[in-house]
Structures are given as C-alpha cells and as structure tokens.
C-alpha positions as CSV (number, residue, x, y, z in Angstrom):
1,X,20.1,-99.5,-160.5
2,X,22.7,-100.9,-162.9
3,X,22.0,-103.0,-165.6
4,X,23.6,-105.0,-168.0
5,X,24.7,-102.7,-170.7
6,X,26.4,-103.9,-173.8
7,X,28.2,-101.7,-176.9
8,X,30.0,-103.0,-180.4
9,X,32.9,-101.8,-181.9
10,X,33.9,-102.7,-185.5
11,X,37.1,-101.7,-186.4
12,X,38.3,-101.5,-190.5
13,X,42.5,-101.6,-191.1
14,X,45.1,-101.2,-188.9
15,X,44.6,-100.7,-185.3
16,X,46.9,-100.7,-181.5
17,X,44.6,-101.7,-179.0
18,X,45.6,-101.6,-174.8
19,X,43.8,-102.9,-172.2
20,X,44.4,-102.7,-168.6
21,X,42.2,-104.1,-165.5
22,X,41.7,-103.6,-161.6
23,X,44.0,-100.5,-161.3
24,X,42.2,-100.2,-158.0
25,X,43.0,-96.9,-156.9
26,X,46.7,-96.9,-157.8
27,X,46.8,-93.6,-160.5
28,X,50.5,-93.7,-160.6
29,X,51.3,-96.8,-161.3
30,X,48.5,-96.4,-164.1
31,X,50.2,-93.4,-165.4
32,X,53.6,-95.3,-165.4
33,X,52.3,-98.2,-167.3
34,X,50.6,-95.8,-170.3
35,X,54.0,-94.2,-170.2
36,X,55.5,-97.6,-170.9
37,X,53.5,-98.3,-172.9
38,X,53.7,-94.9,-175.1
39,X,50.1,-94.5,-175.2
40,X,48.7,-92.0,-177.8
41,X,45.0,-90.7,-177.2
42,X,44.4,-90.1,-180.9
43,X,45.7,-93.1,-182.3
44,X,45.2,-96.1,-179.9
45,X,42.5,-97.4,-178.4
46,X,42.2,-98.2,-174.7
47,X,40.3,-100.5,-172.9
48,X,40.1,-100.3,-168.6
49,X,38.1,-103.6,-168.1
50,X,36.7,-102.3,-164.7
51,X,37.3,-102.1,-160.8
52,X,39.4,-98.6,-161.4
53,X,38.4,-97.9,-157.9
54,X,39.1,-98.7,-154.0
55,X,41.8,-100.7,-152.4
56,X,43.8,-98.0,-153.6
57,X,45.3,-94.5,-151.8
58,X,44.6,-92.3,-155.0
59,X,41.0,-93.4,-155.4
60,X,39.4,-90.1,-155.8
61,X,42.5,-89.1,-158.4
62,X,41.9,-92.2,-160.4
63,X,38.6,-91.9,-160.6
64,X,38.7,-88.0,-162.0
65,X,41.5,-89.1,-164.1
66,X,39.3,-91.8,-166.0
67,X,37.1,-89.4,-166.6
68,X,39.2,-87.3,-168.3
69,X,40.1,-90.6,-170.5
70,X,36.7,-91.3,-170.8
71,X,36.6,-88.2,-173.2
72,X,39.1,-89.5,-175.6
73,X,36.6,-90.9,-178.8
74,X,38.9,-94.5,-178.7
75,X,38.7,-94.9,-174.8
76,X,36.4,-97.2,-173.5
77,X,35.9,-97.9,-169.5
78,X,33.7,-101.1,-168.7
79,X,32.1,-101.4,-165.3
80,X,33.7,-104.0,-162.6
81,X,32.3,-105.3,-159.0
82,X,33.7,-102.7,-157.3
83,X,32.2,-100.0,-159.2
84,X,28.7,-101.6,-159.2
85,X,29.1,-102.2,-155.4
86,X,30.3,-98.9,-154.5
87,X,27.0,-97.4,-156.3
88,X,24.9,-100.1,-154.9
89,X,26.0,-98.9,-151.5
90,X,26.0,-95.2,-152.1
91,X,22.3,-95.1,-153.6
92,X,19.8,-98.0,-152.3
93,X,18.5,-97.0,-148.7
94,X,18.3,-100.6,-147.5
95,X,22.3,-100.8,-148.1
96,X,23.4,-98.1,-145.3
97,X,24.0,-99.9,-142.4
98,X,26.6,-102.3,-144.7
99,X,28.9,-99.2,-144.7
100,X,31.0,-100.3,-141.6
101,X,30.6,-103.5,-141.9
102,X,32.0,-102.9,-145.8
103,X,35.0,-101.3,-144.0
104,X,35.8,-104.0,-141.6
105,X,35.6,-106.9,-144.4
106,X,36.6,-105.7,-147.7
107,X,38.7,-102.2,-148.1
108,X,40.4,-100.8,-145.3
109,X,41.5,-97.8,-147.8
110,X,39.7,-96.2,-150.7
111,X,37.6,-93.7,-150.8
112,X,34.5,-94.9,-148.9
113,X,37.4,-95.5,-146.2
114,X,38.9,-91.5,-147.0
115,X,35.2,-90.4,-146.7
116,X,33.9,-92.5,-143.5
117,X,37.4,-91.1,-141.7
118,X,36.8,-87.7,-142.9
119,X,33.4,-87.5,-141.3
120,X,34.3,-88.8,-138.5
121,X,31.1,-91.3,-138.7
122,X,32.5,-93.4,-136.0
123,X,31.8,-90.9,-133.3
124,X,28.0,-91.8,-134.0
125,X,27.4,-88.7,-134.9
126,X,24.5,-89.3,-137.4
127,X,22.5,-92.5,-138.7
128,X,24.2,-95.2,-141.3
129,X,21.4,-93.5,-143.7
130,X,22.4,-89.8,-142.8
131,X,26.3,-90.7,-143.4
132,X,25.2,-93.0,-146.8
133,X,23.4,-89.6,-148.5
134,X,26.0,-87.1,-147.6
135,X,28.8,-89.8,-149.5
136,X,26.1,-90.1,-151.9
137,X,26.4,-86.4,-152.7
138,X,30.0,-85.4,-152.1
139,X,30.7,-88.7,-155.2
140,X,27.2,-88.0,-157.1
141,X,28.8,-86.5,-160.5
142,X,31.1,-89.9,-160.2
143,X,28.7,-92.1,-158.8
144,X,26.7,-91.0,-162.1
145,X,29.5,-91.8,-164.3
146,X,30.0,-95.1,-163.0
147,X,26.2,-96.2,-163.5
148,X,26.4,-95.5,-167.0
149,X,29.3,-97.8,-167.7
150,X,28.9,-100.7,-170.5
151,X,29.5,-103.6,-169.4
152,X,30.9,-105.8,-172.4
153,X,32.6,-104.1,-175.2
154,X,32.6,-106.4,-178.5
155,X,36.0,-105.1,-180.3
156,X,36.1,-106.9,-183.6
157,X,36.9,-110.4,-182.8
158,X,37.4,-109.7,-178.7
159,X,35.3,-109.3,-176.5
160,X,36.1,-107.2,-172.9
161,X,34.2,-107.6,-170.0
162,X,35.5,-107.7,-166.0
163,X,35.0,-111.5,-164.1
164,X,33.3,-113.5,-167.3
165,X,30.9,-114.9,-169.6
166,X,28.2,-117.5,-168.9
167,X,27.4,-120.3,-171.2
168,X,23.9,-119.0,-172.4
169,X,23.3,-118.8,-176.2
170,X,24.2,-115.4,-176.4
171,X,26.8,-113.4,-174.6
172,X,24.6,-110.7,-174.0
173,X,21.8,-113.3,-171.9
174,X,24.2,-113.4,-169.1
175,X,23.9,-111.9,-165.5
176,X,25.1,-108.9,-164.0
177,X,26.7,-111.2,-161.1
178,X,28.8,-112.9,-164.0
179,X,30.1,-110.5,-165.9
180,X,31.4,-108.9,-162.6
181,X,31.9,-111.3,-160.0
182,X,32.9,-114.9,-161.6
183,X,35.2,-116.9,-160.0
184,X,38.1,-118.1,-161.9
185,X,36.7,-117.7,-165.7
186,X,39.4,-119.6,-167.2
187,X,38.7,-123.0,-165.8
188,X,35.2,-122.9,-166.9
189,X,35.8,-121.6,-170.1
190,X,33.1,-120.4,-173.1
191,X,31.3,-121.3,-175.5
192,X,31.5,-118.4,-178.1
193,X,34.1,-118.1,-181.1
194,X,35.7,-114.7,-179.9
195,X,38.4,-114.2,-177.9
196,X,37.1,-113.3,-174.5
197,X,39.5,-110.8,-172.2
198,X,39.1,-110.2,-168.6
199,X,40.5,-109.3,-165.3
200,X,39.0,-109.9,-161.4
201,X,40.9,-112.8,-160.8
202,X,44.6,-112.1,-160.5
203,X,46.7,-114.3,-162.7
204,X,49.0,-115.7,-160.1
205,X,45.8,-117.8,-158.4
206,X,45.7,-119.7,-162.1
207,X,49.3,-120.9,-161.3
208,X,49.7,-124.5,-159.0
209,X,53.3,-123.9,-158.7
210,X,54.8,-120.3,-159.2
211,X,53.7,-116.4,-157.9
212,X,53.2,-114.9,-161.3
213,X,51.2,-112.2,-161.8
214,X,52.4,-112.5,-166.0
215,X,49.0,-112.2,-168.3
216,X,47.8,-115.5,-169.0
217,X,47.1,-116.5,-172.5
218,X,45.0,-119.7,-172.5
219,X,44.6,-119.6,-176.3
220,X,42.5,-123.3,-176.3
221,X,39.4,-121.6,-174.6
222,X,40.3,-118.1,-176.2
223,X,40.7,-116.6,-173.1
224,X,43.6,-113.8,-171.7
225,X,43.2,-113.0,-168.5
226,X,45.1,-109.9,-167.3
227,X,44.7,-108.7,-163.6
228,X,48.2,-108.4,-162.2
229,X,47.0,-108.3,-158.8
230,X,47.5,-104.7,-157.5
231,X,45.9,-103.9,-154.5
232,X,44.8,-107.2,-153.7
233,X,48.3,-109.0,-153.2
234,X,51.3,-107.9,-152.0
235,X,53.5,-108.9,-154.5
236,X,51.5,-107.6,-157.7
237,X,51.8,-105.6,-160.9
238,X,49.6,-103.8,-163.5
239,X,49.8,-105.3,-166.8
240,X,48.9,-103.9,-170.2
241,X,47.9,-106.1,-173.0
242,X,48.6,-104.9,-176.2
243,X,46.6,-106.3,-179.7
244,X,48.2,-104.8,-182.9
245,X,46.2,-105.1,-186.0
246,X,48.4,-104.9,-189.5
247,X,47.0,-105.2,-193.0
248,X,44.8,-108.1,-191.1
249,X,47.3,-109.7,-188.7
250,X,47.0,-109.7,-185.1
251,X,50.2,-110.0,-182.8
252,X,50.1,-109.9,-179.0
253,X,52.7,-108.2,-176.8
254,X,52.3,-107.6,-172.8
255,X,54.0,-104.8,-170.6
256,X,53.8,-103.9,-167.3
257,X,54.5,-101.9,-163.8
258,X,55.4,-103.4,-160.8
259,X,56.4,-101.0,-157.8
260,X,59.2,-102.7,-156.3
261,X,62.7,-101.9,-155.9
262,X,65.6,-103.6,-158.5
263,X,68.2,-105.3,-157.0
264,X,71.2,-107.5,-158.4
265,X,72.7,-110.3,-157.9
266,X,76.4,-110.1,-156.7
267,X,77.5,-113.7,-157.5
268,X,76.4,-117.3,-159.0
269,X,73.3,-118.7,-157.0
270,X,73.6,-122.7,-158.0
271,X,71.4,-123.8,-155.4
272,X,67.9,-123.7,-156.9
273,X,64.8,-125.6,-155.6
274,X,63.5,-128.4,-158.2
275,X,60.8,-129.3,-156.2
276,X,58.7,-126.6,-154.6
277,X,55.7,-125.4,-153.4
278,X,53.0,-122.8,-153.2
279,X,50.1,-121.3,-150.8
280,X,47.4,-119.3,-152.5
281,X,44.2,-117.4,-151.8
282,X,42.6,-118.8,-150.2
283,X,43.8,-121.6,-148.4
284,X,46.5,-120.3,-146.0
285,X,46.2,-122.6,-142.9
286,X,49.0,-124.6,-141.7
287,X,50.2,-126.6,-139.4
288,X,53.7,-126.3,-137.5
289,X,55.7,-129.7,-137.7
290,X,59.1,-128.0,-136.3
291,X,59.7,-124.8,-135.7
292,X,63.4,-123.5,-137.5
293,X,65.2,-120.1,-137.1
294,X,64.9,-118.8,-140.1
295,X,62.6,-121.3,-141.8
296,X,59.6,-124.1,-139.8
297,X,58.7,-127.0,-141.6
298,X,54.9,-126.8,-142.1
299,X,52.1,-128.6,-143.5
300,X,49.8,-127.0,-145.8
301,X,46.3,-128.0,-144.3
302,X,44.6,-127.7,-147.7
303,X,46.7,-129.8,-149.8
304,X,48.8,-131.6,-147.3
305,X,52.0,-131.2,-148.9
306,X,54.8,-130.1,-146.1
307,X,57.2,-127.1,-146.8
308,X,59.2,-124.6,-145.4
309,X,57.6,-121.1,-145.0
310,X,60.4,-118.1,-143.8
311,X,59.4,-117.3,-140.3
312,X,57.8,-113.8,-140.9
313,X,55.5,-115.1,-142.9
314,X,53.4,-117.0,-140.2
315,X,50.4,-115.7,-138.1
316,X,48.4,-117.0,-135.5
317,X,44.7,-116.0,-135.8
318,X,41.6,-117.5,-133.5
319,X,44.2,-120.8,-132.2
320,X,44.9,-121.2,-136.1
321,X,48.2,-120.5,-137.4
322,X,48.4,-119.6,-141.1
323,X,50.9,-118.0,-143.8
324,X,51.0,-114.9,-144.8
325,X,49.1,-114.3,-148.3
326,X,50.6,-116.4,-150.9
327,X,53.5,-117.8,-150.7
328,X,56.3,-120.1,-152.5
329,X,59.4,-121.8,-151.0
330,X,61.3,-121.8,-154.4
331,X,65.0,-121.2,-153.8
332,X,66.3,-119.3,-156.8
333,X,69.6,-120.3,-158.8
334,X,70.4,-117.2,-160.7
335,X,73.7,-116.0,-162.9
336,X,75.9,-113.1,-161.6
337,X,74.7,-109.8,-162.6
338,X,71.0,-111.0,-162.9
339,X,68.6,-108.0,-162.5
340,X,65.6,-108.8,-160.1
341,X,62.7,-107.2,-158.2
342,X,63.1,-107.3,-154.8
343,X,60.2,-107.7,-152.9
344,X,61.7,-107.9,-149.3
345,X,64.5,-109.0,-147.0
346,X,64.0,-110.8,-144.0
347,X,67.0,-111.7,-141.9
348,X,69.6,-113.5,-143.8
349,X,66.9,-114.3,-147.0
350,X,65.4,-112.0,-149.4
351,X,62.0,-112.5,-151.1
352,X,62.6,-111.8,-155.0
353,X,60.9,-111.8,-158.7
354,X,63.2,-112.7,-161.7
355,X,61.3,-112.6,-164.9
356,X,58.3,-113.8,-164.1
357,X,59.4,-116.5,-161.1
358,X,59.7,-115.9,-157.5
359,X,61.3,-117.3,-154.9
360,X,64.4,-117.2,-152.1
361,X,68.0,-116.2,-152.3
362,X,70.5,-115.6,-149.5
363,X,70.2,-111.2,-148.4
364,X,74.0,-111.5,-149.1
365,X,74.3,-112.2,-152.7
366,X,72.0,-109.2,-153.5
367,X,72.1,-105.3,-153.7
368,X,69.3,-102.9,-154.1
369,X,70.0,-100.8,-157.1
370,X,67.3,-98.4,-157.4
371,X,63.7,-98.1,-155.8
C-alpha cells in the first residue's frame, strides 16, 4: 500500500511557480483559476498539493485531466487523504464493507458515490467485496496513478506536502497520517528552515473572527497555507499561490476562483458591525435565547458568546439545535458602487463577500450583476 514517498527539486535562475490544493472534484473551477492565472505548461511550474478528488461532481474529469498535467516535465501532483483513502478502500479486502458506511459519513458525491449509484449496489445485489473489485477495476489505471504519487516535493527553499510536517529531525522521518491528515498545521508549527506549503485545512477555520477563505501567510513559522475550502464549505474558493523567482528574489502574489455570482451595491451602507462574531467547524451548537423574524438571539454553546444568527441558518438535529456551517453576524458598511460576491439572499438580508470579509447587508441595497 502507499508509502511515504519523497522527491527534490533544485531549481537554478529565474522561475514562476503555482500551487493549488483540494480542488476536490471541481475541474472547472480548476480550469478557470489556470486561466486566471495564465498558466504556461512549458514555462511554469505547477504544484497540486493533493485531494484533487471526491466531494466534487467532475471527479472522474479531474482526475483524467491531472493526468494529462501530470505529463508536463514542470508539473508535479503530491498525494492527499483523500487520494490515499480512496486507494485504501478500493484495494485492501478487509476495507469493503466501509463502502456504505464511507457514503453515509464523508462524501455524498464523487466518484465512489457516481460508481455505488451506477451499480445499483444498494439493491444488494452482490457482496461489499464483489462491488469493492469491480470499482477497483473500472478506476485501476487511476487507482495506479494515485499510489505512485510523492508525497513531499522539496522546491528549492519550499517544501509542499498536503496536511503537514512533524517535528522529527528530518522531514522525511514523518508519518503517512501527518503529512495527509494533520489538524491545523499552522498552530503547531515546524521546526525546519524552509518554507513549508500546505492545504487540508481550509484557511477560514484559522480565522477567530472573519469567513475568509484568503491564503494565509504566517511568515513567523514559515508556513502558507492555501486550501480555499471548495467542496468542504459552502462559501469557498480555489486559490493559486504564486512564487516568482527573479535574478534571486522571491515575491509572492495570490489569485483565485470563487463561483458565486457579483452583485453591487446601490447606495452607502453606514451601518457596519464593530463587534461581531463567528461559528466554525466544528462547533455549531446553539442555544435559542429569543426567537426574531428575521434574526434569534442565540448563544454559541462552545464559546458562550450570544449573537444573532439569520433564521435560515438554524437546524434542529437529535433535540439539538445548531447553525448552519460557519457562520458570521458581521453587518457590512460598504461605499456605493462597491462590487461584492453574493453568496445568498434570504428575505430582506443578503449573505455577501467584499474583498476578503463577509457578512450582512439589507437585499435592498444590492443587485446581482452577473452569475
């Protein structure tokens, strides 16, 4: 099975380097972002720091199209959890009968989803084993592919690699399970001199106060973390980072896609929150102190801090009630003409992004342009 697997790249002169994380099964809004980006094969190098796959409706089409990548001499693809999962549960015997019960917890789309629904397994027609080997052969050439991934890539003075790095003497002493799975990277931090890059963890759960799914340079541990979040939170985006090498100096810039549609804002919004709050994974539950029309005063159990969450945006689950994913009650003060993403309008609010920041504005004050 898949091992730790570990490849060096030293790089003389000038370079443009992109790397990109937990596209999850989302192949246009990874072909948008190169286009942004103006990506060129045969000069630039490109890193995809793992978990291309599942989560996603275009799975199978990512997967094929980093292939295809994969060919280009200055492209390098690094394994993530979800690739090394995904193998683990398509080759080892003992792992069949976690099929369903992978569908129920994890990914209710992707392409073990696309296949289980396309076999109609739940009919009980045939054994978990019987449905694991004929997956197993329909994704073999890809399942191959995936095994074979490195999974740190030592660029110069960076090194890639999906979740993190444990403190061990060397880099390369770590374990599979934290290079791929580590939980929140950048508050433990390393101990090595290079500039470590990763994804797993979307940005926005680094934030106390704000939904931003902006790359996060944390340039005291020598860390940049990059996963925008897509397919794992509703409001998301794919980001790119982009290193620039020139006769030996290294500049940073950042793009990236977000698939929502662009509103703007009709009039003067003066009344902007100073004091707000936020609910992130994963501690959703709440409590209702008074219910509103639009908005009830809660308390967040977790933290205890009391705020107003927009109707729609609380559940009842198992006598608990909870909020929906995370969530800020930031009310936005914003100029007249102000471009923003608009991520949804409920009743006489809208949910928007303006450059990085998100939070409320009355539905009144703004118009969907495009998207």
């Amino acid at each position: 099975m898949l091992a730790p697997r570990h490849i060096t790249k030293k790089v003389k002169g000038d370079y443009r380097l992109i790397a990109i994380s937990d596209i999850h099964g989302h192949l246009q809004y990874l072909k948008a972002l190169l286009r942004k980006v103006k990506y060129d094969p045969d000069f630039d190098y490109l890193v995809i720091i793992g978990d291309y796959i599942e989560k996603g409706d275009e799975v199978l089409e990512t997967i094929k199209f980093i292939e295809q990548l994969s060919r280009y001499p200055k492209c390098y693809i690094l394994t993530g959890n979800c690739e090394w999962a995904l193998c683990a549960m398509m080759t080892i015997p003992e792992l069949a009968n976690e099929i369903p019960h992978y569908l129920q917890r994890v990914s209710a789309n992707g392409i073990v989803r696309q296949l289980y629904d396309k076999g109609h397994y739940r009919d009980g027609h045939c054994s978990n084993l019987a449905m694991q080997q004929e997956m197993e052969r329909f994704l073999h050439p890809h399942l191959q592919f995936m095994m074979h991934l490195p999974t740190t890539l030592k660029f110069n003075d960076f090194l890639f690699v999906h979740a993190g790095l444990e403190n061990k003497p060397n880099y390369k002493q770590g374990t599979l399970h934290g290079y791929l799975e580590m939980q929140h990277f950048d508050d433990i931090g390393h101990p090595y001199n290079e500039t470590v890059i990763v994804g797993h963890i979307p940005t926005s759960n680094y934030d106390p106060r704000n939904i931003n799914n902006d790359i996060l340079f944390d340039w005291k541990k020598r860390i940049i973390c990059i996963d925008g979040g897509i397919g794992v939170k509703p409001i998301a985006q794919l980001n790119a980072l982009i290193i620039e090498s020139h006769q030996g100096h290294i500049s940073y810039a950042t793009e990236s896609y977000q698939p929502l549609p662009v509103g703007m804002i009709l009039e003067d919004v003066h009344e902007g929150s100073h004091d707000y709050h936020k609910i992130c994974f994963p501690d959703y539950e709440v409590i209702m102190l008074e219910e509103g029309q639009e908005f009830s005063k809660c308390r967040h159990v977790k933290s205890g801090v009391e705020m107003m969450i927009k109707n729609e945006f609380l559940y009842t689950r198992s006598s608990k009630l909870y909020c929906l994913d995370d969530y800020t009650d930031r009310f936005l003060a914003l100029e007249k003409g102000s471009e923003v993403k608009v991520i949804g309008q409920y009743g006489k609010y809208s949910y928007v992004s303006f450059k990085g920041a998100v939070g409320w504005v009355k539905s009144q004050v703004v118009k969907v342009l495009r998207g």
